[in-house]
N, CA and C atoms as a LAMMPS dump frame, in Angstrom:
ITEM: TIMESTEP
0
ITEM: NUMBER OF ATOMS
651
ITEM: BOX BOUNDS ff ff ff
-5.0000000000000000e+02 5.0000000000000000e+02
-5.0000000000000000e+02 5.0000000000000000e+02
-5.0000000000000000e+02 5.0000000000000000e+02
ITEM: ATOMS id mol type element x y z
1 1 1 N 0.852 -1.187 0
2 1 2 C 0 0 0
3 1 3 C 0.892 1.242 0
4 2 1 N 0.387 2.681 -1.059
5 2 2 C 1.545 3.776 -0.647
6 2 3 C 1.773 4.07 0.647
7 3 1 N 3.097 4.707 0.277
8 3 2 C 3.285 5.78 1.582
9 3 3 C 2.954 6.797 1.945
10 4 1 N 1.764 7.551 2.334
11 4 2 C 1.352 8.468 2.594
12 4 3 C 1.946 9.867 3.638
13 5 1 N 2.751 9.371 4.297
14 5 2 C 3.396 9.498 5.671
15 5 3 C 4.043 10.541 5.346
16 6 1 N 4.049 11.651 4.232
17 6 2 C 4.427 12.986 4.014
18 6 3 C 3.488 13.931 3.961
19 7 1 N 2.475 13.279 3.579
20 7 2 C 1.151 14.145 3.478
21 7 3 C 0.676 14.697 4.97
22 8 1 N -0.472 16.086 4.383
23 8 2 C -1.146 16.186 5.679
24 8 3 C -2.802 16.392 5.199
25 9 1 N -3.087 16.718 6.031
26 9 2 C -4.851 16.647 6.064
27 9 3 C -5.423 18.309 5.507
28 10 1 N -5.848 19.089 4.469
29 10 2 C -6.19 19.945 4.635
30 10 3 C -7.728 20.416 4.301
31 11 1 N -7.751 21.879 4.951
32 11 2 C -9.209 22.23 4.842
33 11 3 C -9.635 22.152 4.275
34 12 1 N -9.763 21.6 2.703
35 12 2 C -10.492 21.322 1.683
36 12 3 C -10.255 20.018 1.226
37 13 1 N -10.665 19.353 2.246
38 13 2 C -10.245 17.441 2.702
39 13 3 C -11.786 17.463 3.11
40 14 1 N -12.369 15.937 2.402
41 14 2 C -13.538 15.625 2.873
42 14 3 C -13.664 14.113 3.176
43 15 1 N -14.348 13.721 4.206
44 15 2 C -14.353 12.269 4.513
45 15 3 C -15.874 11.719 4.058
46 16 1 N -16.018 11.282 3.175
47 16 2 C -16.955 10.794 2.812
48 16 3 C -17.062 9.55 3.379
49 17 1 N -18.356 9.305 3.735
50 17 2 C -18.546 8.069 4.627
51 17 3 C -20.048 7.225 3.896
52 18 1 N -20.023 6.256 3.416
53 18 2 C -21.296 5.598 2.277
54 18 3 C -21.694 4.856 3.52
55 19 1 N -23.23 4.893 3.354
56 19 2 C -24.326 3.995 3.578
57 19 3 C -24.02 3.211 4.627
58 20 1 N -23.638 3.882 5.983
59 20 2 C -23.529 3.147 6.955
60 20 3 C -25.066 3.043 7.745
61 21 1 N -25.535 2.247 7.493
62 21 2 C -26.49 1.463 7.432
63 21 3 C -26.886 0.162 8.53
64 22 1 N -27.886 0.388 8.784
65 22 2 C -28.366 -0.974 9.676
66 22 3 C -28.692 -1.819 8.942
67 23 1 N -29.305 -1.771 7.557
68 23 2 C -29.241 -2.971 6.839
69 23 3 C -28.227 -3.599 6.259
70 24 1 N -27.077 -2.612 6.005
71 24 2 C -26.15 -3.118 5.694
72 24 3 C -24.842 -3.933 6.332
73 25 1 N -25.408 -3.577 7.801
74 25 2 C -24.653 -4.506 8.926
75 25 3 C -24.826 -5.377 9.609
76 26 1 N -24.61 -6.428 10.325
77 26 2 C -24.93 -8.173 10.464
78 26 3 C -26.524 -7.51 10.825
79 27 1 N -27.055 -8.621 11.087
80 27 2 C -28.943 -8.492 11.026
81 27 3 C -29.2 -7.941 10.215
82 28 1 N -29.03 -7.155 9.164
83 28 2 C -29.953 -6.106 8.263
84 28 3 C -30.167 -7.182 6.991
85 29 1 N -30.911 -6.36 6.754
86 29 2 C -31.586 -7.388 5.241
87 29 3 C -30.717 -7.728 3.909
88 30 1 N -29.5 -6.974 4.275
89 30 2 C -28.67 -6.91 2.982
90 30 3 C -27.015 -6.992 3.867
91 31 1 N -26.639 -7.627 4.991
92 31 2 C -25.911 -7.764 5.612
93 31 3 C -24.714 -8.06 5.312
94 32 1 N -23.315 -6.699 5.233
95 32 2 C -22.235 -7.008 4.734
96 32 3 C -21.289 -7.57 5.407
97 33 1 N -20.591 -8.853 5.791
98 33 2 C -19.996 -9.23 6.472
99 33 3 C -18.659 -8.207 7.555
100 34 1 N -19.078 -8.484 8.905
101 34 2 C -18.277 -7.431 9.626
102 34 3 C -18.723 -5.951 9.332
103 35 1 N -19.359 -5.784 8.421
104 35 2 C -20.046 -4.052 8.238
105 35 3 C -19.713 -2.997 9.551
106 36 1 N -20.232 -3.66 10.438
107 36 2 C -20.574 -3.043 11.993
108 36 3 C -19.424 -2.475 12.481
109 37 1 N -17.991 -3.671 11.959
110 37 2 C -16.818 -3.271 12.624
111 37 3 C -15.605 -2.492 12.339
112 38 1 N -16.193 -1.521 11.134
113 38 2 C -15.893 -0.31 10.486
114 38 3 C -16.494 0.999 11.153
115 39 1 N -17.317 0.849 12.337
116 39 2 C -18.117 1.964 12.755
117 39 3 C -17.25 2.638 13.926
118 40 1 N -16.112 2.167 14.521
119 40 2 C -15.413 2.753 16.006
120 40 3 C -14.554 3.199 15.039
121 41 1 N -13.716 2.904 13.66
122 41 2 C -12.338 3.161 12.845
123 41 3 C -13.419 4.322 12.469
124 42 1 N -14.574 4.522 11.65
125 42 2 C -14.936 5.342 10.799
126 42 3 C -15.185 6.67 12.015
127 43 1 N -15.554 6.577 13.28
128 43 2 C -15.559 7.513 14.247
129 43 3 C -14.239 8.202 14.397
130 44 1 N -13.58 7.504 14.625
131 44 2 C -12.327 8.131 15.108
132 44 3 C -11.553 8.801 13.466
133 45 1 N -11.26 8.251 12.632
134 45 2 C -11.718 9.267 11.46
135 45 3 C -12.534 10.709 11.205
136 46 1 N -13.694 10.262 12.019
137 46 2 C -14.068 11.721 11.076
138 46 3 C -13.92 12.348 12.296
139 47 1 N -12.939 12.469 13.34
140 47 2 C -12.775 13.206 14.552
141 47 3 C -11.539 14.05 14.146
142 48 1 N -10.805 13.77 12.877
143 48 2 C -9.708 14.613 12.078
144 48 3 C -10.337 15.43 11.395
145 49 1 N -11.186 15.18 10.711
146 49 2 C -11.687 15.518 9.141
147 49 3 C -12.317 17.351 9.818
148 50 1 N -12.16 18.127 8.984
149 50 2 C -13.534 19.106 9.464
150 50 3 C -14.54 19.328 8.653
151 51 1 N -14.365 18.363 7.654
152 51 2 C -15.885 18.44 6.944
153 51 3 C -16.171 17.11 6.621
154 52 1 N -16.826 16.672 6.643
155 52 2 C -17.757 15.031 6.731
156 52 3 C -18.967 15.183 6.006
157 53 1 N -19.054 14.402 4.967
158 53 2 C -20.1 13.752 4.605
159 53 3 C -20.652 12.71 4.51
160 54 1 N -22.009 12.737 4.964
161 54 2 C -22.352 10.963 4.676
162 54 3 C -23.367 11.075 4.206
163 55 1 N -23.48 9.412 3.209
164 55 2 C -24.529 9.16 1.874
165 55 3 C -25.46 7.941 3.291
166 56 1 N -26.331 8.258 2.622
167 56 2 C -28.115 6.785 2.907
168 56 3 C -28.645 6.604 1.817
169 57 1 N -28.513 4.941 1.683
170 57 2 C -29.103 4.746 1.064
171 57 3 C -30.916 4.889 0.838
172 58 1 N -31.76 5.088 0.651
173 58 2 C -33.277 5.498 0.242
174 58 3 C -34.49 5.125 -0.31
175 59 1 N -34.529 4.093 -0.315
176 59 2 C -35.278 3.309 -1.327
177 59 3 C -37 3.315 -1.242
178 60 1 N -38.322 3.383 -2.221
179 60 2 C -39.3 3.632 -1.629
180 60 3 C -39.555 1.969 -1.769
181 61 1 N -40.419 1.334 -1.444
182 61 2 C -41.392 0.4 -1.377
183 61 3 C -41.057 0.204 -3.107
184 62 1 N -41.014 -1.242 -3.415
185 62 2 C -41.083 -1.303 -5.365
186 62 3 C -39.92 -0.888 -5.882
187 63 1 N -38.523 -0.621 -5.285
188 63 2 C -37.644 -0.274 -6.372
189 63 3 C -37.304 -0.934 -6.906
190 64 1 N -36.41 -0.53 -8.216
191 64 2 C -35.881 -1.741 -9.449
192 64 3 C -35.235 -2.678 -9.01
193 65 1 N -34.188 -2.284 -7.572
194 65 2 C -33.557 -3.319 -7.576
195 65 3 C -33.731 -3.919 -6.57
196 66 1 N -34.606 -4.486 -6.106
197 66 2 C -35.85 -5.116 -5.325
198 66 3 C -35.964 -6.548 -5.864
199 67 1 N -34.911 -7.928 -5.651
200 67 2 C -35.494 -9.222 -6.414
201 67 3 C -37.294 -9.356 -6.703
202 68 1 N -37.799 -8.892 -5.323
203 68 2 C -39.498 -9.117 -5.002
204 68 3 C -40.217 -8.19 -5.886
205 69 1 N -39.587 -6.945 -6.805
206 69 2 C -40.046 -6.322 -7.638
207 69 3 C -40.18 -6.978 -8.853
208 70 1 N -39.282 -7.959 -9.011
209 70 2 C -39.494 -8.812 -10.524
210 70 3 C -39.72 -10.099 -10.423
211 71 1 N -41.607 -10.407 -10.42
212 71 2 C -41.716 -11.997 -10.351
213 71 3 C -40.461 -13.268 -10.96
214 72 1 N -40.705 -14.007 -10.019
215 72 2 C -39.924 -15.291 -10.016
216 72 3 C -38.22 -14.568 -9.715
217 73 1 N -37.807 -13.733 -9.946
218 73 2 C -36.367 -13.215 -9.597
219 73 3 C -35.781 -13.639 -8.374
220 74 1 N -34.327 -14.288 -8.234
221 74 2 C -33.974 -14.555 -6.974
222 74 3 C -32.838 -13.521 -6.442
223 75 1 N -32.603 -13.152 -5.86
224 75 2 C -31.849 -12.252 -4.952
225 75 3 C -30.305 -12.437 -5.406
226 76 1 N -29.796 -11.606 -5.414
227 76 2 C -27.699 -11.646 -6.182
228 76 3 C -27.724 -12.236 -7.876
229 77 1 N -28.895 -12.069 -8.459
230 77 2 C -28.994 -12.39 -9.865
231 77 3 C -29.136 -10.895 -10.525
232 78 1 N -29.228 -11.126 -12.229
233 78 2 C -29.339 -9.925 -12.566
234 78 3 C -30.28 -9.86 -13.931
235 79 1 N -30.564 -8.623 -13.952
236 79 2 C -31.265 -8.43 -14.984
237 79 3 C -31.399 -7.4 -15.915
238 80 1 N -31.855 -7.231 -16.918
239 80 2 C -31.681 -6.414 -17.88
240 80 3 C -32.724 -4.742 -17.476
241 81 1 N -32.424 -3.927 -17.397
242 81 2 C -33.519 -2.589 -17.38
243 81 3 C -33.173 -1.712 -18.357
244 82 1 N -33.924 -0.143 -18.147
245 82 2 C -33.235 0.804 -19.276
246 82 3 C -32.178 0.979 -19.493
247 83 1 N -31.375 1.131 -18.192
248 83 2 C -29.806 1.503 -18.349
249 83 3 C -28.723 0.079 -17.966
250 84 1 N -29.156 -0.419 -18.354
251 84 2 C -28.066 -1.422 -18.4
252 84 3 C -28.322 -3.079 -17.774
253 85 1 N -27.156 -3.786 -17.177
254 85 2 C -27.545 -5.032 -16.064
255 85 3 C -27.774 -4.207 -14.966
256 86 1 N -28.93 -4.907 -13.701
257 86 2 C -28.893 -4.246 -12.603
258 86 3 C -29.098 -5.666 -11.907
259 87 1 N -28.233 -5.389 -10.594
260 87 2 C -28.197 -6.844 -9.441
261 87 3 C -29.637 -6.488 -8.89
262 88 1 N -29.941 -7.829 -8.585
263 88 2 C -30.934 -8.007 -8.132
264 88 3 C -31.05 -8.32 -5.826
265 89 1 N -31.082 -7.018 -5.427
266 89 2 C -30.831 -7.409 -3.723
267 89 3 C -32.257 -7.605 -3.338
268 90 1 N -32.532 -8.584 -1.992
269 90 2 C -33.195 -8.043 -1.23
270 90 3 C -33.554 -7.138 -0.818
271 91 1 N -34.819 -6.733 -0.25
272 91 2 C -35.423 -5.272 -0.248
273 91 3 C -35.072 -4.7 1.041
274 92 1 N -33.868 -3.957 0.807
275 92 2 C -32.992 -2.872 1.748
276 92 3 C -33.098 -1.055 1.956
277 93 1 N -33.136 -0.979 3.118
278 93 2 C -33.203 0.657 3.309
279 93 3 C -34.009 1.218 2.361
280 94 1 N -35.758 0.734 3.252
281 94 2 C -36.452 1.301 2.843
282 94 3 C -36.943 2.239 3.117
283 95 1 N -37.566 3.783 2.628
284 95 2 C -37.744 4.987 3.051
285 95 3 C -38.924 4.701 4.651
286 96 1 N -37.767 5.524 5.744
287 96 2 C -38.923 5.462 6.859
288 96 3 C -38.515 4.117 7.865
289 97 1 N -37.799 2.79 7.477
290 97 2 C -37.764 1.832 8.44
291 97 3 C -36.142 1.973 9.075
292 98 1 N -36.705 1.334 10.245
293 98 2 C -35.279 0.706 11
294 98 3 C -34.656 0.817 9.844
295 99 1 N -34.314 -0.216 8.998
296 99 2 C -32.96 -0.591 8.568
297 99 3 C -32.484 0.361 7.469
298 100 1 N -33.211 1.519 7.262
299 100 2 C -32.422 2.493 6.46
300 100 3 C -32.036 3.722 7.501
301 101 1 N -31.782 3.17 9.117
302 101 2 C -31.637 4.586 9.254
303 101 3 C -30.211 4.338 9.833
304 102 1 N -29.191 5.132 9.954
305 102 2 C -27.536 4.987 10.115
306 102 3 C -27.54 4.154 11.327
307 103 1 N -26.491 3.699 11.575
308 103 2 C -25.663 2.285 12.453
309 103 3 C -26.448 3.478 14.136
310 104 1 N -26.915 3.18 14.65
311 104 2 C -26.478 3.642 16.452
312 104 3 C -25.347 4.244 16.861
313 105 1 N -24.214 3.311 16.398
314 105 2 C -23.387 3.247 17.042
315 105 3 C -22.073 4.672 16.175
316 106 1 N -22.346 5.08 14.968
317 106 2 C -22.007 6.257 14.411
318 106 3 C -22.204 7.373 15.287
319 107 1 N -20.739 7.846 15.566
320 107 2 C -20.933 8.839 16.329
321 107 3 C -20.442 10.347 15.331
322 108 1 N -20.578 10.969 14.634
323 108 2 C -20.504 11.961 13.336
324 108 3 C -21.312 13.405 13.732
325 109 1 N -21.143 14.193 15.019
326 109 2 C -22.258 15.05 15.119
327 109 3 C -21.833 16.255 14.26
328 110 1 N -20.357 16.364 13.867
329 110 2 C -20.56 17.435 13.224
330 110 3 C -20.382 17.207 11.303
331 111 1 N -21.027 16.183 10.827
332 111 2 C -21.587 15.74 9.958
333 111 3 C -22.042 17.224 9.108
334 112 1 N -21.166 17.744 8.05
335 112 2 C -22.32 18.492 7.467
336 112 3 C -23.616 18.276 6.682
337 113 1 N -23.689 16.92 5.971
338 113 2 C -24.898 16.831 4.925
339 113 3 C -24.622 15.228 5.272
340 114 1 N -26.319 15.002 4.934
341 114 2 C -26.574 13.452 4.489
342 114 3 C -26.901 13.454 3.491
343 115 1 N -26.418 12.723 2.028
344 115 2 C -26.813 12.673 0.829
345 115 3 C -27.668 11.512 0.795
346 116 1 N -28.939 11.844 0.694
347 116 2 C -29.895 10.468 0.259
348 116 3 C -30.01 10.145 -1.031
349 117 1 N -29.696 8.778 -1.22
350 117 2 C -29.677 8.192 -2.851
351 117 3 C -30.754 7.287 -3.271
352 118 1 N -30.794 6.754 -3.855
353 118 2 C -31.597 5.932 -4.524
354 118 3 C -33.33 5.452 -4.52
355 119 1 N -33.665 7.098 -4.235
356 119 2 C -34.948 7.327 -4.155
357 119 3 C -36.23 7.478 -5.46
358 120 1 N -35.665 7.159 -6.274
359 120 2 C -36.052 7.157 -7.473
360 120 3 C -36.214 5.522 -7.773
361 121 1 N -37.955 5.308 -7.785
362 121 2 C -38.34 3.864 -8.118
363 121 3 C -38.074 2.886 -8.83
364 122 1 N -37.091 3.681 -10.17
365 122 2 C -36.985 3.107 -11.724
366 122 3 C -35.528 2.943 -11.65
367 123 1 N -34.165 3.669 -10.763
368 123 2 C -33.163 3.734 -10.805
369 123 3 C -32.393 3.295 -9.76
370 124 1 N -32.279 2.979 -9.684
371 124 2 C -30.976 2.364 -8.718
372 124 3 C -29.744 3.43 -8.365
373 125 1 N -28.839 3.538 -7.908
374 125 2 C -27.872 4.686 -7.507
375 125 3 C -26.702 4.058 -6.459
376 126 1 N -25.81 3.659 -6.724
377 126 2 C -24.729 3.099 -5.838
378 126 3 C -23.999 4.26 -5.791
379 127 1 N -23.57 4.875 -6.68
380 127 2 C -22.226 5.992 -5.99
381 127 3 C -23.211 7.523 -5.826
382 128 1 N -22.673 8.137 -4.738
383 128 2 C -22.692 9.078 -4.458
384 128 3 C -23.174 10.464 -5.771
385 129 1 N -22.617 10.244 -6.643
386 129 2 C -21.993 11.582 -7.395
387 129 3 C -23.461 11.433 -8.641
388 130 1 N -23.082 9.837 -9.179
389 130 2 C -24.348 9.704 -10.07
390 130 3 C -25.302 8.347 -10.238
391 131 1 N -26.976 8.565 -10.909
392 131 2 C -27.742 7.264 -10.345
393 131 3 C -27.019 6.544 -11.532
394 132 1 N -27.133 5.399 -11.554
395 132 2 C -26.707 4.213 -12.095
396 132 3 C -27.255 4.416 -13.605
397 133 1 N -27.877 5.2 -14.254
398 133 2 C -27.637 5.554 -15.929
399 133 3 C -26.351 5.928 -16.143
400 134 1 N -25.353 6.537 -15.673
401 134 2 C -24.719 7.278 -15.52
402 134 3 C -24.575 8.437 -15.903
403 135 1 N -25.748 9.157 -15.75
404 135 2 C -26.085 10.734 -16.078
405 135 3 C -26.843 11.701 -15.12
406 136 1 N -27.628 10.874 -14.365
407 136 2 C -28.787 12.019 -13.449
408 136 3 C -27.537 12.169 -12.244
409 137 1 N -27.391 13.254 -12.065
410 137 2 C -26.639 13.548 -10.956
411 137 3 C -26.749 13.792 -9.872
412 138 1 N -26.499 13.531 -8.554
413 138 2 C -27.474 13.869 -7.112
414 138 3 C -26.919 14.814 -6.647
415 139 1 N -26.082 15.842 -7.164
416 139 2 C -26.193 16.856 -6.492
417 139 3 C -24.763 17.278 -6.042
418 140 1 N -24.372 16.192 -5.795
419 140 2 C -23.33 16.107 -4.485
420 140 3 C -22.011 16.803 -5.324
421 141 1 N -21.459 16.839 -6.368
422 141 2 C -20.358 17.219 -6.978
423 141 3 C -20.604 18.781 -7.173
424 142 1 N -22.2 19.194 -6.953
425 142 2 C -21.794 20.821 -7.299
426 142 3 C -22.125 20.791 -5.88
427 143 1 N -22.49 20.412 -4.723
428 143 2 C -22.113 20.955 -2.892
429 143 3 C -20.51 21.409 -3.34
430 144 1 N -20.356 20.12 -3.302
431 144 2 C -17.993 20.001 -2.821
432 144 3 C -17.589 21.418 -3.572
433 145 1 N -18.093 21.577 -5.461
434 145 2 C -17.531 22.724 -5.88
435 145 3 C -17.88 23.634 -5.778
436 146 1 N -18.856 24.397 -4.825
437 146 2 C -19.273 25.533 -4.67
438 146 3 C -18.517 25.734 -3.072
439 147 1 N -18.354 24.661 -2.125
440 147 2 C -17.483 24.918 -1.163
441 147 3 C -15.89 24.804 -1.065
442 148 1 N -15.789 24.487 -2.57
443 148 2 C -14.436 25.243 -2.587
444 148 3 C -13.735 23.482 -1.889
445 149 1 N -14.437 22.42 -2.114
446 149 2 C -13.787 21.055 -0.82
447 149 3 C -13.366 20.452 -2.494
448 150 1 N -12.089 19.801 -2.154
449 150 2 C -11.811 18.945 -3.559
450 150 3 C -11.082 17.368 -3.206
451 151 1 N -10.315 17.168 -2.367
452 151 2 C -10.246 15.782 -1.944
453 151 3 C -10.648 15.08 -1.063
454 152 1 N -11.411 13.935 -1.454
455 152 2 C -12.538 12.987 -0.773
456 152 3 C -11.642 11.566 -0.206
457 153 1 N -11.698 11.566 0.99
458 153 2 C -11.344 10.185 1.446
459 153 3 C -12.694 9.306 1.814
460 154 1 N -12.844 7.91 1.296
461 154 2 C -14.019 7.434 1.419
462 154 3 C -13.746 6.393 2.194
463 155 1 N -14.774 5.952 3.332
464 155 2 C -15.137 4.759 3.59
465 155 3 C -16.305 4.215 3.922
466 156 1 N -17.01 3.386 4.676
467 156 2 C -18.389 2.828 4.63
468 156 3 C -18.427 1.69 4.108
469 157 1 N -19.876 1.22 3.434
470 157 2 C -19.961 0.485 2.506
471 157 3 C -20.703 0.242 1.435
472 158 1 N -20.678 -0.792 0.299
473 158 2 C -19.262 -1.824 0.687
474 158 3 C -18.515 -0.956 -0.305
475 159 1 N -17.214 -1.46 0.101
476 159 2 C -15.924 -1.558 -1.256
477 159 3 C -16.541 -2.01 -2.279
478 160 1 N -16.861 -3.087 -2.218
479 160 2 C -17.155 -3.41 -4.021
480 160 3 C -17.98 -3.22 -4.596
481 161 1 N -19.238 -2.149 -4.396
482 161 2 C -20.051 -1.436 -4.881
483 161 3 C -20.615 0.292 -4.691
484 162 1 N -20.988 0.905 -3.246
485 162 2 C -21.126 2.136 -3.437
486 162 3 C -19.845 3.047 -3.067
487 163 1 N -18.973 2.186 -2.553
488 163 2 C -17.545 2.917 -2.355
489 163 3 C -17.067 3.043 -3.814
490 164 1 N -16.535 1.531 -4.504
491 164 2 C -16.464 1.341 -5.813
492 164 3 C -17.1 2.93 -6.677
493 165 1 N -17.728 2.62 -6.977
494 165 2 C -18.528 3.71 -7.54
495 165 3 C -18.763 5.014 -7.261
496 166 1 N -18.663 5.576 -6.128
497 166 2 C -18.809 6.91 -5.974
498 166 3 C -17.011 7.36 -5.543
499 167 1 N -15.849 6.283 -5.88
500 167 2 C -14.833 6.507 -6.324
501 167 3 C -14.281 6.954 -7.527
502 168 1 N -14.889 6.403 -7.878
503 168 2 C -14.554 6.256 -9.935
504 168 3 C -15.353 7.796 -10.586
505 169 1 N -16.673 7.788 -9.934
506 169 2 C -17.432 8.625 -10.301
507 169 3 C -17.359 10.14 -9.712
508 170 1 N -16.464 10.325 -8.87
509 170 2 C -15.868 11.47 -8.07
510 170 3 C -14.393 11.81 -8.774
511 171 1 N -13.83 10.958 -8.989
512 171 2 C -12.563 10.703 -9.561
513 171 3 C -13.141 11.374 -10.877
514 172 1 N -14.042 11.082 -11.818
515 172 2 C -14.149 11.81 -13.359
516 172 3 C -14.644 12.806 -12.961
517 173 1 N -15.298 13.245 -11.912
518 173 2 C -15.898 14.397 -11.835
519 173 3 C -14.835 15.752 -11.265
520 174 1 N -13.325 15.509 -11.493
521 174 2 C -12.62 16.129 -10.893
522 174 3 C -11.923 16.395 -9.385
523 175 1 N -12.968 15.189 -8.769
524 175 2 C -12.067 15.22 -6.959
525 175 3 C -11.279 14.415 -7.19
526 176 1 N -9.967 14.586 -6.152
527 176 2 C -9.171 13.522 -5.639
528 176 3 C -9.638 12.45 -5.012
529 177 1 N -9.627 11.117 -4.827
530 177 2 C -10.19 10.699 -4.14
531 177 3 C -9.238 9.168 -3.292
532 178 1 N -9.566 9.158 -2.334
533 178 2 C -8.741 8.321 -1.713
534 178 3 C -9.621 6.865 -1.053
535 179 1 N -9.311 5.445 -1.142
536 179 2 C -10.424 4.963 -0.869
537 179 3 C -9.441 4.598 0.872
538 180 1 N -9.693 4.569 1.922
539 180 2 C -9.554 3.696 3.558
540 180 3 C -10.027 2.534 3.683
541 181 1 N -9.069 1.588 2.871
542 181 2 C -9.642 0.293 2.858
543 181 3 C -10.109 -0.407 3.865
544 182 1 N -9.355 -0.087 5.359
545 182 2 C -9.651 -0.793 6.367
546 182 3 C -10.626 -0.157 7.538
547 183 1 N -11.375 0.942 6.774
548 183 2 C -12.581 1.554 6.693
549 183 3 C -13.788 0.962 5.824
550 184 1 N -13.507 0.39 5.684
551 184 2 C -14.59 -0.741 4.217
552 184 3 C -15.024 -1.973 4.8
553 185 1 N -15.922 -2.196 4.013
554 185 2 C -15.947 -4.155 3.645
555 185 3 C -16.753 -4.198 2.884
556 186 1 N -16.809 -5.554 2.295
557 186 2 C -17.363 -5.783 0.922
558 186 3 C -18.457 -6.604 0.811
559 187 1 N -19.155 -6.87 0.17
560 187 2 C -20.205 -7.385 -0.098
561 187 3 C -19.862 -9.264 -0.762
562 188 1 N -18.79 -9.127 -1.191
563 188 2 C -17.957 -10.269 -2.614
564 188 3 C -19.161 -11.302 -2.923
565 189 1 N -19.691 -10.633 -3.952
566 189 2 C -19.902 -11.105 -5.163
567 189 3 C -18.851 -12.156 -5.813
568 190 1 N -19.704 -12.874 -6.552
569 190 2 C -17.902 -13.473 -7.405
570 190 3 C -17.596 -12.683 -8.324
571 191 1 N -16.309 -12.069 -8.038
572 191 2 C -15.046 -11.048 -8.525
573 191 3 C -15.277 -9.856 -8.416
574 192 1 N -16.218 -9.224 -7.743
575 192 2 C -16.795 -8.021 -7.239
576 192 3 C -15.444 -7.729 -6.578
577 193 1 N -14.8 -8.248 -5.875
578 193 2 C -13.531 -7.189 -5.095
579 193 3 C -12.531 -7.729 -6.247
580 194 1 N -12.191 -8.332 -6.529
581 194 2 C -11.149 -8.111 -7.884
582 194 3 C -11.213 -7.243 -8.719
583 195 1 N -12.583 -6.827 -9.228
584 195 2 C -12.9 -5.985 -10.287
585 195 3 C -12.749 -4.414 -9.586
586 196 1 N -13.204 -4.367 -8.576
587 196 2 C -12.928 -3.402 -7.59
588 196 3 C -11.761 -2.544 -7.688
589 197 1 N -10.968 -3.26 -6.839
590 197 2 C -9.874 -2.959 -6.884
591 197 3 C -8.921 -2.754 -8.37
592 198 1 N -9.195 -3.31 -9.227
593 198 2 C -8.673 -3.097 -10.732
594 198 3 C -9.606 -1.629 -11.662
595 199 1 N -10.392 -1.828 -10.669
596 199 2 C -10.937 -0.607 -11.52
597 199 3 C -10.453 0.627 -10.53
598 200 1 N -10.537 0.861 -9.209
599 200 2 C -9.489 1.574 -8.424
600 200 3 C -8.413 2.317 -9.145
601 201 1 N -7.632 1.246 -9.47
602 201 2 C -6.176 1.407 -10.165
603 201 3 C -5.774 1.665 -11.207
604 202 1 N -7.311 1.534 -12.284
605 202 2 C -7.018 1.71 -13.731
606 202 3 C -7.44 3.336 -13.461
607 203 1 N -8.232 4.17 -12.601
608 203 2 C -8.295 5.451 -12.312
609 203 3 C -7.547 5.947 -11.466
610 204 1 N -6.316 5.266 -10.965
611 204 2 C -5.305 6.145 -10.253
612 204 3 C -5.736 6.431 -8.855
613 205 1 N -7.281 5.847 -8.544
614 205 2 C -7.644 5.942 -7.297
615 205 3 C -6.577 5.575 -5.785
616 206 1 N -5.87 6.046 -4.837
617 206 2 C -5.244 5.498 -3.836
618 206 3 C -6.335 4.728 -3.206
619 207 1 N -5.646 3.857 -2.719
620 207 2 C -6.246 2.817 -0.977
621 207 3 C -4.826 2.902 -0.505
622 208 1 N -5.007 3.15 1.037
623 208 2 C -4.671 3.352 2.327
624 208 3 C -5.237 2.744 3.262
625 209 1 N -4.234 2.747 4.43
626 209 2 C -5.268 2.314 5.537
627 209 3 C -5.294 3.726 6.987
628 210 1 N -6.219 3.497 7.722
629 210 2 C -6.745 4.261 8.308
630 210 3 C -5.302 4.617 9.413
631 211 1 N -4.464 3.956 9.702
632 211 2 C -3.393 3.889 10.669
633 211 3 C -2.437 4.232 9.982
634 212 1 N -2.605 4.643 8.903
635 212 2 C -1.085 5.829 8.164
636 212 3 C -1.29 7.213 8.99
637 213 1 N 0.138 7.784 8.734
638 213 2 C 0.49 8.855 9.093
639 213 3 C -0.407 10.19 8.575
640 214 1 N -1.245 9.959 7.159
641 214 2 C -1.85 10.569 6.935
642 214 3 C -2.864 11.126 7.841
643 215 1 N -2.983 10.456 8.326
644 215 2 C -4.032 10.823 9.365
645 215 3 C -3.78 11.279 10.709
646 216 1 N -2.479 11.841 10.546
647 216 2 C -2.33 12.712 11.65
648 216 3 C -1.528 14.458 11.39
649 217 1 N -2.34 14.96 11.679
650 217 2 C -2.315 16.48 11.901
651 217 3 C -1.448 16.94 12.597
C-alpha cells in the first residue's frame, strides 16, 4: 500500500462516509460481512476531518432493484432494465424503516450533509456523485464545488459497490479521491472485489489504511 506518511490533512479534505447502514450490517436485510466493525475506525476518522459527509441509502417500497419487484427473480442475480444489467438485492433501506436509518453506534455530530440516494423507483444509484444511468446527478459534486472542498477520502460500505462507484465517479468528476480500505468491507460477489480494486487502479484511485500517518495532523 503507498506511503502516505508525508502528506497532511487539509481544509479542503472531505471524509466521505457511504451507507452506513443498519441494513447493511450483520442483522440487516442486505448484511455485509463485519459491516458493523468499520463503525469505532470510521468515528475516530471523522474526529480529524472538518468536513464530513455521509450518503443513505433510500429506497421507496417497489424499487428496481428489489429481487421481489421482478416476479420469479432470486436475490444476487441480474437483470436487464433501461440503463443497463442491474443486481438483483433483497429489499434494503427502505424509506422510513429501521434498517435504512444509520448504524447507532455512528458517532458523526458534526456531519455536514446526508446525501440520500436511490430514491427514485426506476433507478438504482450506488455511488454518491451519479444514479446508475450514468447521467442524473445527485447533487453532491456541485455541494464540494461551490465549497471550494476537492479531496474525498471514502469509507463505509461496501468496497465493491457504493464505495467502488462513488470513487470512480468522483474521480471523473474532478475530486481527488482516496479509498480507507480498512474503513470498508465488501459485499464479494464473485469477482466483485477483484474488479474493484482493478478498476481503483485503472483510475489512479489510492487505498490506504486508516493507521497511516496521513491521518495525523
Amino acid at each position: 500500500m503507498p506511503d502516505f506518511r508525508q502528506m497532511q490533512l487539509v481544509p479542503t479534505d472531505v471524509l466521505l462516509v457511504i451507507d452506513m447502514q443498519n441494513d447493511f450490517c450483520p442483522g440487516g436485510a442486505l448484511a455485509v460481512a463485519g459491516g458493523d466493525q468499520v463503525v469505532p475506525v470510521i468515528n475516530q476518522l471523522a474526529r480529524r476531518f472538518e468536513h464530513v459527509v455521509l450518503t443513505q441509502d433510500w429506497h421507496p417500497h417497489g424499487h428496481i432493484s428489489f429481487a421481489s419487484s421482478h416476479p420469479g427473480a432470486a436475490p444476487f442475480t441480474t437483470v436487464d432494465v433501461a440503463y443497463g444489467k442491474q443486481t438483483l438485492w433483497p429489499d434494503h433501506c427502505v424509506q422510513g424503516t429501521p434498517g435504512a436509518e444509520l448504524h447507532p453506534g455512528l458517532s458523526i455530530p458534526h456531519a455536514e450533509l446526508i446525501l440520500r440516494k436511490g430514491f427514485r423507483r426506476e433507478i438504482d444509484s450506488y455511488s454518491a456523485f451519479l444514479e446508475d444511468d450514468h447521467k442524473t446527478p445527485t447533487g453532491l459534486a456541485g455541494y464540494l464545488r461551490e465549497r471550494g472542498l476537492k479531496r474525498l477520502f471514502l469509507c463505509g460500505l461496501a468496497y465493491d459497490f457504493c464505495v467502488r462507484y462513488s470513487a470512480v465517479d468522483g474521480t471523473t468528476a474532478g475530486f481527488e479521491c482516496v479509498v480507507i480500505e480498512d474503513a470498508t468491507r465488501a459485499v464479494e460477489l464473485p469477482g466483485s472485489v477483484e474488479e474493484t480494486s482493478n478498476a481503483l487502479a485503472s483510475n489512479h484511485i489510492s487505498r490506504i489504511s486508516s493507521t497511516t500517518d496521513l491521518l495525523t495532523r
